[in-house]
N, C-alpha and C positions, 0 to 999 in steps of 0.2 A: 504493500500500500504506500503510494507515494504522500507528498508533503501537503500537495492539493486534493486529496481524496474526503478531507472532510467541508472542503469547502464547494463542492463541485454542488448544483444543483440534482435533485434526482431524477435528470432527463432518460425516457425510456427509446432506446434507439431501435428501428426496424431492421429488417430487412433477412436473410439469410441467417438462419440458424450457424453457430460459428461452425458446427459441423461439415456442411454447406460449403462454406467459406474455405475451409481445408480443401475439400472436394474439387475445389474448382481451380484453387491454387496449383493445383497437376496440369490445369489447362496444356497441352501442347502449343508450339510454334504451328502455325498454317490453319489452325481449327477453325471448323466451319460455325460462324459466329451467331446463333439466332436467337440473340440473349438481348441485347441491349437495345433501346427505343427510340433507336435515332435517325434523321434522316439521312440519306447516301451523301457524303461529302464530295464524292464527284460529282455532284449536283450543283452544287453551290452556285447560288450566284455573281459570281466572282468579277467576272467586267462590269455589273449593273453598279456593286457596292462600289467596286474604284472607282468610279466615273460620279457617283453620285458623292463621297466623300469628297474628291474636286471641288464638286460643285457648294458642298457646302461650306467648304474652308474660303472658298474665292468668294461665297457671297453671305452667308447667312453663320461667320465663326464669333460675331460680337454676342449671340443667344446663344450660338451651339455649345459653346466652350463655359457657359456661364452658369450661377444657379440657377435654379429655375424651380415652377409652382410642384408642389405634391400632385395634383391633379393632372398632370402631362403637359408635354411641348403643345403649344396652340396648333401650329398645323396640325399636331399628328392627332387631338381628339378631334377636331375635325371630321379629319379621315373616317375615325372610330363612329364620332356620329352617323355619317353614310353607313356602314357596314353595319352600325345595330339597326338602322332606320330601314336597312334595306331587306332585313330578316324581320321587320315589324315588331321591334324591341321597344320603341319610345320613348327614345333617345335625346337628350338635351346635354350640353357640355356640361352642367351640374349633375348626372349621372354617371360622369363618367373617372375613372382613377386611372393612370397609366401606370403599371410595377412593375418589380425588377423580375420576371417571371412568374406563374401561377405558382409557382414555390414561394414568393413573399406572400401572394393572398392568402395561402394559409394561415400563414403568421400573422397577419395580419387580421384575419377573422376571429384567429384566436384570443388575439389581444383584445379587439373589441367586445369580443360576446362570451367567450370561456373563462371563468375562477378557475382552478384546481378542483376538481373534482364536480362540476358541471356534467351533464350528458349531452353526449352528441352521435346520432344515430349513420350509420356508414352502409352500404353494403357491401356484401362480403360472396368470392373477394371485391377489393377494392385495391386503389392507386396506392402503392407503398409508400410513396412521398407524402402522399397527404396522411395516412396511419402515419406515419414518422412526425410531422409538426402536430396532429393532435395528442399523439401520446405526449410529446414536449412539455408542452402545454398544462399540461394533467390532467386534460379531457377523458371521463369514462368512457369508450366508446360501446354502443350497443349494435350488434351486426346481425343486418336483416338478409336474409337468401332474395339469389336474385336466378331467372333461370333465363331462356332466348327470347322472353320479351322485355327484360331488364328487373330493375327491383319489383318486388310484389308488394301493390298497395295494401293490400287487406295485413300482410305482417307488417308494413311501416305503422299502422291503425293500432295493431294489438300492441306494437310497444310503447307507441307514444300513450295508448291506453291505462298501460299500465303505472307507467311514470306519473300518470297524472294519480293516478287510484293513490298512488303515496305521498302527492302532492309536489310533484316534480318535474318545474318546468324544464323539458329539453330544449339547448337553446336552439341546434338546425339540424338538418339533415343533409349530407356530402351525398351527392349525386351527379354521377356522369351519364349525364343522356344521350349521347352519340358516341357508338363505336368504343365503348369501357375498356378503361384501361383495368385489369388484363384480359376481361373475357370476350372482349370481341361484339359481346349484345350490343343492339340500342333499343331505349325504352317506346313501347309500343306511344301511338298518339292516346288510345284512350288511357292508357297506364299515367300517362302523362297531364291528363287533364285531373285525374284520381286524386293523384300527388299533388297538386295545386290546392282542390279541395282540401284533404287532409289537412296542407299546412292551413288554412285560411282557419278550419275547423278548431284547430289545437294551436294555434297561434307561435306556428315555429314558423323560422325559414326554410327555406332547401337556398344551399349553396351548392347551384349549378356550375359543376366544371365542363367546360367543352373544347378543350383542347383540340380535337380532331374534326370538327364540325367541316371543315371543307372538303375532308377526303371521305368523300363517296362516291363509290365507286357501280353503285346499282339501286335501283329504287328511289321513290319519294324522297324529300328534303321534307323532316317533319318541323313545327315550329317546335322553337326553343320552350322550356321549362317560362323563361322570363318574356315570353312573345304571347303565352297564355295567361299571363298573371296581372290582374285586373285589380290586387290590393297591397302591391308592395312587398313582397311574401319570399319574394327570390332575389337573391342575388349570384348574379352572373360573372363568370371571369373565361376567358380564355386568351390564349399565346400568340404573337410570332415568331414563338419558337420551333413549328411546323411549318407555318407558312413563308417565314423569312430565311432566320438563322438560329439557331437554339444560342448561339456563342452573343449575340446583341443583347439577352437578358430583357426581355421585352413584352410584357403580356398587359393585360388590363383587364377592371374589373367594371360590370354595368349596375349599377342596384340605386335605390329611393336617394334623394341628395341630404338627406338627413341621416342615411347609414355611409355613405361617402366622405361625409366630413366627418365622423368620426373616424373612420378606416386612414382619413388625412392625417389626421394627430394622431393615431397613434405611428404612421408611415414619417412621419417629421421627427419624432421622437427614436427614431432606429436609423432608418437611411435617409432623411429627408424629400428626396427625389431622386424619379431613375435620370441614367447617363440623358442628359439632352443634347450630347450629342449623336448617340446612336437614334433617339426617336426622333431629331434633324433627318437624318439620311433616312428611316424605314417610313416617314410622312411623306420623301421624293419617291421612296422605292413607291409606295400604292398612290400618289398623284398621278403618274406617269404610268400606269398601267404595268407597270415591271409587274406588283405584285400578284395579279391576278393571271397574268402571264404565268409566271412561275408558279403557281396552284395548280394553273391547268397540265402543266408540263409535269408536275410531279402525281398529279392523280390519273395519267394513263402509264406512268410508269410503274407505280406503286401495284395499282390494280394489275398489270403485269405480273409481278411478283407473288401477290393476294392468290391471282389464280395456278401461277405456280405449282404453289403449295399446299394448296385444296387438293391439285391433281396427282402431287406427290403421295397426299397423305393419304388418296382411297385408293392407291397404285401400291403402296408398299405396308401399310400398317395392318396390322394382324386383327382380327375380329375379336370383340372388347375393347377395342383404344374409341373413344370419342372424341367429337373437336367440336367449339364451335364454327359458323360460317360468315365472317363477319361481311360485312354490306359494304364497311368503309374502314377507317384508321390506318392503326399499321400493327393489331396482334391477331390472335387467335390463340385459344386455350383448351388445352388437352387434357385429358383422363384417361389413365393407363391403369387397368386391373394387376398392377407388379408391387414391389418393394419401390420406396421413392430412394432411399436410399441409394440401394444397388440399380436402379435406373441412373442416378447420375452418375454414379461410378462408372457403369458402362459409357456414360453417354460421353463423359471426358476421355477415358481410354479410346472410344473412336474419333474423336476429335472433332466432338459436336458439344456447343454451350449452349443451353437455355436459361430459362430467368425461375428459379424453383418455386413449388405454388406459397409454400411457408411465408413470402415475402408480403406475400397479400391477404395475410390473412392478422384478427388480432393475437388470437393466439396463435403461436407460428408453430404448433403442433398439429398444425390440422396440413392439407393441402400437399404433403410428401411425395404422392402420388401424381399430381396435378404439376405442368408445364405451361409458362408463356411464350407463346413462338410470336419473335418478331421476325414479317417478310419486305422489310423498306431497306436494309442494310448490303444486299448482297444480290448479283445477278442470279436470275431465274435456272442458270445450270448450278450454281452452289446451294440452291434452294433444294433442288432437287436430290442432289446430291446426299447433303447434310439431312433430308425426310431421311431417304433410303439407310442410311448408318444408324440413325433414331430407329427406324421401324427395325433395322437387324438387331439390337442394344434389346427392346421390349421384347424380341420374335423369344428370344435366348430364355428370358427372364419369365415366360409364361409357360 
């Protein structure tokens, strides 16, 4: 025990059982990589950003370089206004927070609405990132099952239910309505209108994440959680770190201008404001059409991949493995009747890494058996490839 150990706060960290973490420490050189949630960096858009950084140092570096509002660069909510007004969110520059990635809104929602030992309702699994800032926090979290239409309203019903039976207000509910991170679902439209009621009914929010919202790849574009909500009830965030660059740190949140200013102070009191200069250059990248450019160019590439991987996985995987089929994003999640374990054991000895289910869940005892396959990172023959080693790994194992 070191010198700081009794001063450390008792942050609860997510992710990978250390067991896990050994396992994958064996990773090989060359391994087929379908673990990590990133976009392909030879994609990048690399002439657009140098050209536009140019442009903003030769005209616009007196703001870009300076401090600037909690609420974002003027151009860039702008932009955001268009984009929520254009998905019918109902949008005013007082709705709007620019942060340093949907990794600060977490922190951020926590600061404003979570004491220690508050409840806040997730489903499960759910985004490892956000179980990592709510455990932080010292949010109880309660975790509702979700299956291929997304969370189920009637169990959000019986827990928020029960909370109350003890007199226990939950402050939100974390929910991804488009393309879940890691399972791949989106929440049906009536699931989605359910959920609004609920919250109205029991007077929580839903803090919708939607990260993934422009990759879709087949079907309807459903309205957002907060393109349904007629009483203030939701608050919304999602990234340009999909659509832009993950590395500019750059997402924003949509919600009432009464939960905005606060989400302000307490965003003043930690980082004060994101870079103004990166949201200078990402208000030219979608002025200029670059950024809807680059959305469309990465969702026929992506959905390349998507299908892939579908085709790998009913070509080579043994009866008993399940997946979901996702529509849009960039995962899909599996069930394998084996040892989770000895699945990843195999699955590192063939030179295949996944994201293990443990990571997503609260108690990271659950989900062993259970894999996240990201297909955005790698061309459509290591896609293929890396299935086939996975399905040999499971074929052995059963």
């Amino acid at each position: 025990m070191s010198k700081y150990s009794a001063l450390f706060t008792p942050m609860v960290a997510t992710g990978e059982p250390a067991l896990y973490n050994k396992i994958l420490a064996g990773m090989k050189p060359g391994a087929i990589h379908l673990s990590g949630g990133f976009p392909d960096p030879d994609y990048f858009p690399r002439e657009e950003i140098k050209e536009l950084t140019n442009y903003v140092m030769d005209n616009l570096a007196d703001t870009a370089l300076q401090y600037g509002s909690f609420m974002g660069y003027p151009t860039l909510v702008e932009r955001i206004v268009e984009i929520g007004n254009s998905k019918n969110q109902n949008v005013k520059p007082e709705n709007i927070m620019v942060v340093s990635g949907s990794t600060e809104s977490f922190a951020l929602m926590c600061k404003v609405f979570v004491n220690p030992g508050d409840y806040v309702i997730i489903e499960e699994p759910s985004y490892s990132g956000a179980l990592g800032s709510f455990k932080a926090h010292g949010a109880n979290l309660i975790p509702v099952p979700l299956d291929d239409d997304g969370v189920i309203p009637e169990k959000v019903e019986e827990a928020l239910a029960a909370k109350k039976a003890e007199g226990i207000q939950v402050k939100f509910m974390y929910i991804l309505s488009n393309y879940h991170n890691p399972a791949g679902v989106s929440l049906s439209l009536e699931r989605r209108k359910a959920l609004v009621e609920i919250a109205k009914k029991y007077n929580v929010i839903i803090f919708e994440d939607d990260a993934y919202i422009e990759f879709r790849y087949e079907g309807e574009e459903l309205p957002t959680l907060r393109a349904l909500d007629d009483a203030g009830m939701v608050v919304y965030t999602t990234t340009f770190s999909k659509t832009f660059a993950p590395g500019v740190r750059l997402a924003w949140i949509i919600a009432e201008a009464e939960v905005i200013k606060a989400l302000g102070q307490a965003k003043g009191a930690t980082s004060l404001f994101s870079s103004s200069l990166n949201q200078a250059i990402a208000a030219e990248f979608s002025k200029r059409g670059y950024l809807q450019r680059h959305v469309d160019r990465s969702v026929q590439l992506y959905k390349g991949r998507r299908d892939a991987m579908l085709a790998a996985l009913e070509k080579y995987m043994p009866e008993g493995v399940v997946w979901t089929k996702p529509k849009g994003g960039y995962f899909l999640w599996l069930t394998a009747p084996v040892d989770g374990v000895e699945m990843l054991k195999g699955a590192v000895e063939a030179g295949v890494s996944y994201r293990p289910g443990p990571a997503f869940y609260v108690d990271d005892t659950k989900g062993y058996n259970q894999a996240r396959l990201c297909f955005t990172m790698i061309n459509e023959e290591r896609i293929t490839e890396g299935i086939r080693r996975f399905a040999d790994v499971i074929k052995g194992l059963m």
